[in-house]
KOLTI-222283 format. One line per 4 residues: number of its first residue (from 1); for each residue x, y, z of C-alpha. Coordinates in pm, whole numbers, plus 32768, in hexadecimal, padded with zeros to 4 digits. Example, Ala and Ser with C-alpha at 12.3 -4.5 7.8 and 13.67 -1.06 7.14 Angstrom:
<minus>
1> 84CE:7E3E:830C  8557:7F96:82CA $
</minus>
This chain:
<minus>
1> 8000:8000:8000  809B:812A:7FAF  80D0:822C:80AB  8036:8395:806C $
5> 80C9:8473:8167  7FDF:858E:8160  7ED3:84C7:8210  7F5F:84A3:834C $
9> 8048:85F9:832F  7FD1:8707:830E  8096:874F:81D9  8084:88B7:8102 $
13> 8102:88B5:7F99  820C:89CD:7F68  81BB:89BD:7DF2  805C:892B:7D99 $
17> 8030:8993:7C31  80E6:886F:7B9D  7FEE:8737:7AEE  7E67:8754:7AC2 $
21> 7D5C:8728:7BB8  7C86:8615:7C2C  7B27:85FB:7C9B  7A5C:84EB:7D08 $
25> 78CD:850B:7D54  77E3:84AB:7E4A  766F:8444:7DEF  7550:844E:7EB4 $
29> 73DB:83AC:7E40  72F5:82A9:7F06  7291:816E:7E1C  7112:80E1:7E5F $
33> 70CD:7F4E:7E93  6FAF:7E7C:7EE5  6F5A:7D21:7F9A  6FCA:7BE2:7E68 $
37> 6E78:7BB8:7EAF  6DCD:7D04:7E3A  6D51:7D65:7D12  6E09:7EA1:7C29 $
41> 6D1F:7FBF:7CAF  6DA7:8096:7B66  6D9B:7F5D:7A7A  6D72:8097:7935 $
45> 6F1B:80B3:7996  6FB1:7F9E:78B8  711D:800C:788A  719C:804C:7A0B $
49> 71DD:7F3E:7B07  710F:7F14:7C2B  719D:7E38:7D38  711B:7D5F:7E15 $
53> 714D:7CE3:7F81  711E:7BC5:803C  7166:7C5C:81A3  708D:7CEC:828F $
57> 7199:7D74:8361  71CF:7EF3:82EC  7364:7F08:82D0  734B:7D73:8253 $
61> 726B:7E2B:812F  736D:7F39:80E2  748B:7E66:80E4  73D5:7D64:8000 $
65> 7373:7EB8:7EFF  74E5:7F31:7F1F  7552:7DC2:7EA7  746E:7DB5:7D99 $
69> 74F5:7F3E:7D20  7641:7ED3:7D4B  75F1:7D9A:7C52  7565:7E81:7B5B $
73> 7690:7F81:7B62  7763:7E5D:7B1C  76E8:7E05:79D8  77BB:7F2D:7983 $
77> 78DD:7E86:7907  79F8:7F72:790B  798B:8026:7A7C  79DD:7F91:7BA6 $
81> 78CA:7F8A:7CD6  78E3:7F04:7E28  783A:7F3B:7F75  789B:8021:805E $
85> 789E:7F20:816D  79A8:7E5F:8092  7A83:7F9E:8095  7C15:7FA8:80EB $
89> 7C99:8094:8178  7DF7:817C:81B3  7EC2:80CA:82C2  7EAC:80F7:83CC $
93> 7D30:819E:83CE  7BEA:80C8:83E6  7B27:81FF:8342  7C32:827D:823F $
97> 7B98:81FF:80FC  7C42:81AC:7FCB  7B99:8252:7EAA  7BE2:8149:7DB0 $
101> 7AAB:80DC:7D3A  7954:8137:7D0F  78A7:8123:7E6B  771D:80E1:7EE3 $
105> 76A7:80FC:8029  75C3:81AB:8113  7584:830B:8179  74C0:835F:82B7 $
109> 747D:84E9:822B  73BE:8459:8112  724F:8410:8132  70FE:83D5:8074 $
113> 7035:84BD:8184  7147:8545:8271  7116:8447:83A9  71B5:82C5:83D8 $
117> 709D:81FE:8344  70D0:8130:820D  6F58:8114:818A  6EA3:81FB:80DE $
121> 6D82:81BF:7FA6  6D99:8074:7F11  6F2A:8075:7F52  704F:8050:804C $
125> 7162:8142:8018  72C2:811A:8034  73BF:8233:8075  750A:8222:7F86 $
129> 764C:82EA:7F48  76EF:8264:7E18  7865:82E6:7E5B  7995:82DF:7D13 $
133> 7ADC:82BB:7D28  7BF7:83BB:7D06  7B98:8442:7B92  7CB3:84DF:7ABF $
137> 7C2D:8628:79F7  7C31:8554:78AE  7B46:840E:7914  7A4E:84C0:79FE $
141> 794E:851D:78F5  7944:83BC:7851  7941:82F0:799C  782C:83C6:7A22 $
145> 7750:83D2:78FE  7765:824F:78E2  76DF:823A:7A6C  75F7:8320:7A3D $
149> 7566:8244:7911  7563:8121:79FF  7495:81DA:7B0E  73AE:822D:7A21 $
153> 735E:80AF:79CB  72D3:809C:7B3B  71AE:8151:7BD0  7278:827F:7C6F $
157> 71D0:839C:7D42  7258:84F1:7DD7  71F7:85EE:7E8A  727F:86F4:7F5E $
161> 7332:8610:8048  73F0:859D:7F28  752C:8648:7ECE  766C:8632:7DEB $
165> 77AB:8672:7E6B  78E3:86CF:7DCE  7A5D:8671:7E33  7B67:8734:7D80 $
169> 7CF5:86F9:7E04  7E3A:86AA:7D91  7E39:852A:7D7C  7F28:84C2:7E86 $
173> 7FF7:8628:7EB6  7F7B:874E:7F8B  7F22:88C0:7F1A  7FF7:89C6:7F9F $
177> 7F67:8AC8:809F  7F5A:8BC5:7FCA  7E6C:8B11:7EFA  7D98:8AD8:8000 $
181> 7D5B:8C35:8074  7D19:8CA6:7F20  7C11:8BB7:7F04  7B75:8C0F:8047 $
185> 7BA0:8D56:7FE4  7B1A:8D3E:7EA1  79FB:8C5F:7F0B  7960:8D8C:802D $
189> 7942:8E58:7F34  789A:8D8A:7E32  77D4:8CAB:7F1D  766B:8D2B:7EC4 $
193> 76A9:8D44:7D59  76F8:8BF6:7D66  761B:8B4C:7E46  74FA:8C07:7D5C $
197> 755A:8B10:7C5D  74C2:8A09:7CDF  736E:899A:7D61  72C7:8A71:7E59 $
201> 72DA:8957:7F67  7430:898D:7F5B  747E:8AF0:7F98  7462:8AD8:8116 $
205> 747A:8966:8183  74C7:88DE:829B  75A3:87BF:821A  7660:88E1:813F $
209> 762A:8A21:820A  76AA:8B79:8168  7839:8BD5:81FE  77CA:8D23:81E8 $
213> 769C:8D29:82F6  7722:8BED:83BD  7883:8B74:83CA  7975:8BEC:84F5 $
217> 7A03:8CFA:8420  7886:8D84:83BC  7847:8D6E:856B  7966:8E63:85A4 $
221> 78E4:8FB0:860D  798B:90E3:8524  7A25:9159:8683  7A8D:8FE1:86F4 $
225> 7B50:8FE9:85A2  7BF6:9146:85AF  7C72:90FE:86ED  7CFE:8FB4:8694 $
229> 7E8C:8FDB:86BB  7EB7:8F26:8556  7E28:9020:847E  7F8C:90D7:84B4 $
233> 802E:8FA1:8443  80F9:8FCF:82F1  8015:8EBE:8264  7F10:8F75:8290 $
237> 7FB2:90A0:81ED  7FF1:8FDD:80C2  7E7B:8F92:8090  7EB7:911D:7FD4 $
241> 7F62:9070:7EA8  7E3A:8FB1:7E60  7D19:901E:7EF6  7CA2:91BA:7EB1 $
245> 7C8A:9225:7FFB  7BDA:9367:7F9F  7A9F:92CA:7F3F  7A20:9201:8046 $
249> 793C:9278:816C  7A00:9283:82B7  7997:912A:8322  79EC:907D:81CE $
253> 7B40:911F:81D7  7B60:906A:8363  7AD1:8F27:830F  7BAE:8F12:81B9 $
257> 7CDC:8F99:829E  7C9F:8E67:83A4  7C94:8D79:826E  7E32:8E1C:81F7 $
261> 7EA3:8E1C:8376  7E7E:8C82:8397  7FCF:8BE0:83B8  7F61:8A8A:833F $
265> 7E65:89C4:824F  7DC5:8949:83A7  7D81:8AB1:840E  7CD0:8B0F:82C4 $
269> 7C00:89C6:82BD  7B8C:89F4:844D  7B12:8B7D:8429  7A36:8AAD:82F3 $
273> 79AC:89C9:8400  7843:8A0F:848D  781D:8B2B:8585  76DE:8AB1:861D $
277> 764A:8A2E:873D  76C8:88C4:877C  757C:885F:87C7  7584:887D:863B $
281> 76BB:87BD:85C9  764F:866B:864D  7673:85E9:851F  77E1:85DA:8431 $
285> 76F6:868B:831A  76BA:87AD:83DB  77F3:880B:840A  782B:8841:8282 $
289> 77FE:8991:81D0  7767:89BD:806A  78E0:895F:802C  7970:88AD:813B $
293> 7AD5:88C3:81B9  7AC6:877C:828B  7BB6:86D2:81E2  7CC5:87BB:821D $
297> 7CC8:8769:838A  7DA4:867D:843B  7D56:84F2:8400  7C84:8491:8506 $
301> 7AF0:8442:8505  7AC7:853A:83E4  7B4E:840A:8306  7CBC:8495:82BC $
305> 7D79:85CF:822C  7D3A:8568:80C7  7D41:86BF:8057  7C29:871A:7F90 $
309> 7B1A:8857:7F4F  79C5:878A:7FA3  78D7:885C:7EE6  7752:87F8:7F56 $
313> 767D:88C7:7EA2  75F7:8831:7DAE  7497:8779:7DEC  747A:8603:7DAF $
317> 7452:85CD:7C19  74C6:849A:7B3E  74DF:858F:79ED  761A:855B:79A0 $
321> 7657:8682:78CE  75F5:8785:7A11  7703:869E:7AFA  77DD:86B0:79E8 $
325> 77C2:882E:7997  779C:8861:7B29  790A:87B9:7B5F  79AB:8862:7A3F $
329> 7947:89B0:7AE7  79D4:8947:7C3B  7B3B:88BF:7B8B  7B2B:8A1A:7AEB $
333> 7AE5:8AC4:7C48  7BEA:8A14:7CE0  7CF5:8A31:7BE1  7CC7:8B9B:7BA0 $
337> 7D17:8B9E:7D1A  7E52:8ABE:7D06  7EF5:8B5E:7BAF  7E98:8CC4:7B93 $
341> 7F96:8DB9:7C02  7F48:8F06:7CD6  7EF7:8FF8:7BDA  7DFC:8F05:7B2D $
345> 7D97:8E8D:7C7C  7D55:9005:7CF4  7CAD:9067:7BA1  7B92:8F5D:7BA8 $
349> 7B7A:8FAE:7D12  7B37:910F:7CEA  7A27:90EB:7BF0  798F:8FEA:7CFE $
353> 79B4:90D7:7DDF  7908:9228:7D0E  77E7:9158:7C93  7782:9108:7DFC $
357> 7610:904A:7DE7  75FB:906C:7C89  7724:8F8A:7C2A  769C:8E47:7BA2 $
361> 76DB:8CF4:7BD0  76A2:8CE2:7A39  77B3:8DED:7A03  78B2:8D32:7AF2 $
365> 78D0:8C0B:7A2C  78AD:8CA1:78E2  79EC:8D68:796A  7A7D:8C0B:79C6 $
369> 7A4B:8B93:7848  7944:8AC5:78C6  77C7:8A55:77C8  76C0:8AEF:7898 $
373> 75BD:8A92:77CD  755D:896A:7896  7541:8A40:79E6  7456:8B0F:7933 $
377> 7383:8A07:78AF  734E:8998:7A1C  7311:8AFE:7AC9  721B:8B11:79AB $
381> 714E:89CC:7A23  7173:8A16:7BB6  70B2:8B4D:7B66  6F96:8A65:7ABA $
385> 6FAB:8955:7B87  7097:890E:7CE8  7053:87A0:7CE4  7188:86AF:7CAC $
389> 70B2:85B9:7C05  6F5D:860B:7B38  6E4B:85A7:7C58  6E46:84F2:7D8C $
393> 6D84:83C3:7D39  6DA8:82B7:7C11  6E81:82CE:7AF7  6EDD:8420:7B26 $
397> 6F75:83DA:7C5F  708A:8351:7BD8  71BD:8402:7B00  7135:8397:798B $
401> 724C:82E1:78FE $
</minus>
């Protein structure tokens, strides 16, 4: 097994901008199933798999629905699939996956009607995260287009419990700190515009909540922040060669300030953790922003420094064109970040900065080179209709293949 020392170190690149990125994707849906001895109850849907169960016991049925998805996905030849309960892992961690394969499993945030039952209708429901490997920038598109086919072969519903989540890194090497900050930077300014991309149930979730209203950094009080001793730190002061200090309000200019003063990748990724009540954050979910800095922490229950922007979102959805336009635009985020130099950096920043509220997330990623014309095809159906699938009952509860 080869070792990959930035997982247990906490390891900054002094040079990041070597080699392409990598993403990998997280995707949430719930699959339906009845008793083996039950009639279809939508037998008009000919050309999507319905599974059935012989259990009675509720986590015997998922596990039974999970096997027979699994089955399915393997008929792709050329993709590998395994359960997550057959997963290896980095020595010496029990919860430090290795993302070699395509993964299935279970997610306890996703749900048919928000509480723990399994029955509703006609069906059971089964909770699933489908999880890829490590993607290069080249094979992505390809590999998730072909899953996305396959999911579509099986009765598949989403709704706003259902997300898609988006890992973009450096394979097995680190960013540098620099890189870091002018992501985080980059990102508080842009937040809304971004999060106003996507469906309406996402732009103030719990399981994705905004940076900007509710991470530690958002929690600091404008005079907590000026009176913080780093602000006179020289990293701080060198937050002027990138950032144009001129046009933010006072308390952008202290929060952006507190972002330039941290000393480590760890610092960055903790003022990015959430600020609220702990009677909030009992669950691991919680504790992640719209993009979450979790796995820049120290290995440890958070499932290892891997190293990667974990950008949440996006609402669940097996089109693979929108995932595949969607990760693009966070690659292009991320490597604007990691390649641009200061003036460049500054420039885009200051046009951020003038256009306040009215600054798009359209015009952001038509800036990053990025085909928006998918994102507006979408905002054009969410004002028509919010639903993730057509109706609630019968064949239009299902994502039409």
């Amino acid at each position: 097994m080869k070792f990959i020392p930035k997982i247990d170190e906490m390891i900054e690149a002094h040079d990041d901008s070597a080699g392409t990125l990598t993403c990998g994707v997280e995707l949430e849906f719930l699959v339906p199933s009845i008793d083996y001895m039950a009639k279809d109850p939508d037998l008009n849907i000919k050309n999507q798999r319905l599974y059935k169960s012989r259990s009675r016991d509720s986590e015997d049925i998922r596990t039974e629905v999970r096997d027979q998805l699994l089955a399915t996905l393997r008929l792709l030849d050329s993709i590998p699939f395994r359960a997550m309960d057959d997963d290896d892992f980095h020595p010496p961690h029990d919860n430090v996956a290795i993302y070699d394969s395509w993964r299935l499993g279970r997610d306890s945030t996703v749900s048919k009607h928000g509480g723990s039952g399994l029955a509703e209708g006609p069906y059971n429901w089964t909770n699933c995260e489908l999880t890829s490997p490590v993607m290069d920038s080249d094979d992505y598109a390809t590999n998730i287009k072909d899953v996305c086919r396959a999911l579509k072969s099986v009765r598949i519903h989403l709704n706003k419990s259902t997300a898609v989540h988006v890992h973009v890194g450096r394979g097995d090497e680190p960013f540098s700190l620099l890189t870091v900050k002018k992501f985080a930077a980059l990102y508080w300014l842009t937040e809304k515009a971004l999060l106003e991309l996507h469906h309406p149930s996402r732009h103030d979730n719990k399981y994705s909540f905004r940076l900007t209203k509710y991470s530690v950094l958002a929690n600091k009080s404008k005079a907590v922040l000026n009176n913080e001793k780093q602000k006179f730190d020289a990293r701080s002061l060198m937050m002027e060669n990138y950032i144009p200090e001129t046009s933010l309000t006072g308390l952008q200019r202290a929060q952006l300030r507190c972002i330039w003063a941290c000393s480590s990748i760890e610092e960055v990724a903790k003022l990015m953790q959430s600020g609220r009540d702990k009677a909030l954050k009992s669950q691991a979910a919680h504790k992640r922003g719209s993009v979450g800095f979790q796995r820049f922490l120290p290995a440890g229950k958070t499932g290892g420094n891997i190293q990667t922007f974990e950008w949440r979102q996006m609402s669940g959805s097996v089109d693979a064109n929108h995932i595949n336009q969607w990760v693009e635009s966070c690659i292009a985020f991320t490597d604007f970040c990691r390649l641009s130099d200061a003036v460049t950096f500054k420039k885009f920043a200051r046009e951020i900065i003038e256009r306040g509220e009215s600054y798009t997330g359209i015009e952001l990623l038509e800036s990053l080179d990025i085909d928006t014309q998918i994102f507006k095809q979408m905002l054009e159906v969410w004002t028509q209709n919010l639903s993730f699938c057509e109706d609630n009952q019968g064949e239009k509860l299902f994502v039409p293949k």
